[in-house]
N, C-alpha and C positions, 0 to 999 in steps of 0.2 A: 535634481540632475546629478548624476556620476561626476561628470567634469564643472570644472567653471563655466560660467555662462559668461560669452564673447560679445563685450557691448562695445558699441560704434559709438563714440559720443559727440555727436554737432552741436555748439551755441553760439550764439550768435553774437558773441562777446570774448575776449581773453578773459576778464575777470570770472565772467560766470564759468567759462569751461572751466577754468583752472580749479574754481571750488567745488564744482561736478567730480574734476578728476581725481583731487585731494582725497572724495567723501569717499569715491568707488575703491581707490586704493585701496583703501584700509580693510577692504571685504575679502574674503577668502576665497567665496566662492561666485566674483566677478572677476573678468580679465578684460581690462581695455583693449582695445584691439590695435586702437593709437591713441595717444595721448599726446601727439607734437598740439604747436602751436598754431595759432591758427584757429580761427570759427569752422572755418568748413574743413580743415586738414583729415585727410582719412578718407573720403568722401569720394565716390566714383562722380569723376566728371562727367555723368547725366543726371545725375543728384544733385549740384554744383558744388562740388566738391573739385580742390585743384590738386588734391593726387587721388590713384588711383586704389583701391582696395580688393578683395576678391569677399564680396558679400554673401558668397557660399561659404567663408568662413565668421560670420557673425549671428549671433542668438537673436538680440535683443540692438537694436537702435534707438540712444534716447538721443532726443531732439528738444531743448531750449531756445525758445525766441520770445520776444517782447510780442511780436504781433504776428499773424497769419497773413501773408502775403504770397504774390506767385511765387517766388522764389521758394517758400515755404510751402506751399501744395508740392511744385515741382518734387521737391527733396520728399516729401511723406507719398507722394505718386512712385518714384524711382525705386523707392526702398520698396514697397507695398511689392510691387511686380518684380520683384527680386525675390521675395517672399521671405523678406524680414520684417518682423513686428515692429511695429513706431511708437515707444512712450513719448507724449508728446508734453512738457513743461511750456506753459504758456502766460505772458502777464497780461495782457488783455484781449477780452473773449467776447462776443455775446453772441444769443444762439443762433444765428443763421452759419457765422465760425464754425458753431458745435457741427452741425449737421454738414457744412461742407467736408471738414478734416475727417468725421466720421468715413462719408462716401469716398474720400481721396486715400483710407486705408490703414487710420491710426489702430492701434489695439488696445490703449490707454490714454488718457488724460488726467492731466495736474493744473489747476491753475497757480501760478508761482509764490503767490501771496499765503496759499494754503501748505503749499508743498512741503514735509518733513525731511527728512536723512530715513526715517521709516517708510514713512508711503511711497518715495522714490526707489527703495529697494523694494518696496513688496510690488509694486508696479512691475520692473521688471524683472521680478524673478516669476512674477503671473505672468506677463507677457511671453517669457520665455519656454513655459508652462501652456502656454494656448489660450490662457485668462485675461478678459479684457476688462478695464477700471474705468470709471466716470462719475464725476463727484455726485452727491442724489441732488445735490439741487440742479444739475443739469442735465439729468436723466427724465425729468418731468418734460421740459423744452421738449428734448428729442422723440420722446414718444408722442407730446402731441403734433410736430409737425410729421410724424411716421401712418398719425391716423389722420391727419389733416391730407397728405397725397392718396392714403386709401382712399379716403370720402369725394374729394375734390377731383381727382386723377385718375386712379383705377380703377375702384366701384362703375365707374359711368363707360366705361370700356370693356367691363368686364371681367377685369384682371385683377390680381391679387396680386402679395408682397412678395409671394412664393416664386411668381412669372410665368406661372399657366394659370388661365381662367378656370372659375369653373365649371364651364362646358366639359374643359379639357380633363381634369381633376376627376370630374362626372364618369367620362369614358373611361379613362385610367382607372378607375377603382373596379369598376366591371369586369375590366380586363383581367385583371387581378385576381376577380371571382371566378375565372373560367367562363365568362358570354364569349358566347363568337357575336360575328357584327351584328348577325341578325336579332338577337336577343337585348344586344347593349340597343339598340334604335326601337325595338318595343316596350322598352324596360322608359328611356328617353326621350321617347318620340319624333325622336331623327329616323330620317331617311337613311339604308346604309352606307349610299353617299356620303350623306356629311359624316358620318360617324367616321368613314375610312380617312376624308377629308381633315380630320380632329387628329388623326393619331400621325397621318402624312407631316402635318405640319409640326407635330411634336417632337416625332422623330428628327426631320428635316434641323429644327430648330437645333438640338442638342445636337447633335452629328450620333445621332444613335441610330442601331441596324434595322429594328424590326419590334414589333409591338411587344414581347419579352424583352427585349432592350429597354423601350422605354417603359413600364412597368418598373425593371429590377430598378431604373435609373430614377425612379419616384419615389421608390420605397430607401433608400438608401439616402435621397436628400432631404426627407421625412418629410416628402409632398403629398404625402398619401396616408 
């Protein structure tokens, strides 16, 4: 990046922030955004934080705590939909943790035990960069319980990781080819009904216009 990259920095302790904030100082091209005192200081009070910040000006939010609790979803939920990245420094994890923080919106994870003055910067200077970290031994965890809700959960519904079936996937790529309905339902063996019925609710679904809507809107999320 051109400029510094703007980290938020939450822990959940004065000791630990304060060695957080020592390490990041010394970086050229990081700039705290606060550095008072305080575990939550800087922090928009729906984050729980007890002042307020404008998180349209922060890159990178690192987050330190000993354990994952609400309080800690809350904070990695606030940031996520604010649409800043969460490195998230954690001392004790195990994978159902992994997979919840994932879904609640993290970009990265450190477990604290492992955690460098290096991997804490290359974290979030990825993160600030669009790149998300996860140590490999808990990337194995993650992917099987990723193929454990395909198998168990979607598969038997129909559905995919993507969020159209492929019914839907089915219709979309024909459309794509140039069938009209009546083609996509000989080509699939739907009735043109259901075939209209498929692209009704796709559309419907996305708030998208019209059957080139949803098309460009498949090929652009690489559903297609």
């Amino acid at each position: 990046m051109s400029r510094p990259i703007h980290v938020l920095l939450h822990a959940s302790d004065p000791i630990t922030r304060a060695g957080l904030a020592a390490q990041l100082a010394g970086c050229p091209d990081i700039d705290l955004v606060d550095a008072g005192p305080g575990p939550a200081a800087g922090l928009p009070p729906s984050c729980g934080g007890d002042t307020t910040v404008d998180v349209a000006l922060v890159d990178v939010a690192l987050v330190s705590v000993d354990t994952v609790d609400k309080r800690t979803f809350d904070l990695i939920r606030g940031l996520y939909q604010a649409g800043t990245p969460v490195v998230l420094i954690v001392t004790d994890l195990d994978s159902a943790d992994v997979t919840a923080v994932v879904e609640a919106g993290i970009t990265a994870l450190i477990r604290r035990a492992g955690a460098t003055p290096d991997q804490v910067l290359a974290a979030i200077r990825g993160a600030a960069s669009g790149e998300g970290f996860l140590p490999p031994d808990l990337l194995g965890g993650l992917l099987s319980q990723v193929r454990h809700v395909q198998c168990q959960v979607l598969t038997p519904r129909g559905l995919t990781l993507s969020g159209i079936s492929e019914r839907e996937r089915d219709v979309l790529r024909l459309v794509s080819e140039g069938c009209d309905t009546r083609e996509i339902g000989r080509q699939l063996c739907y009735s043109e009904r259901t075939v209209k019925n498929v692209l009704q609710d796709v559309t419907r679904r996305y708030g998208l216009r019209n059957r080139s809507h949803a098309v460009a809107y498949a090929l652009r999320q690489g559903l297609l």
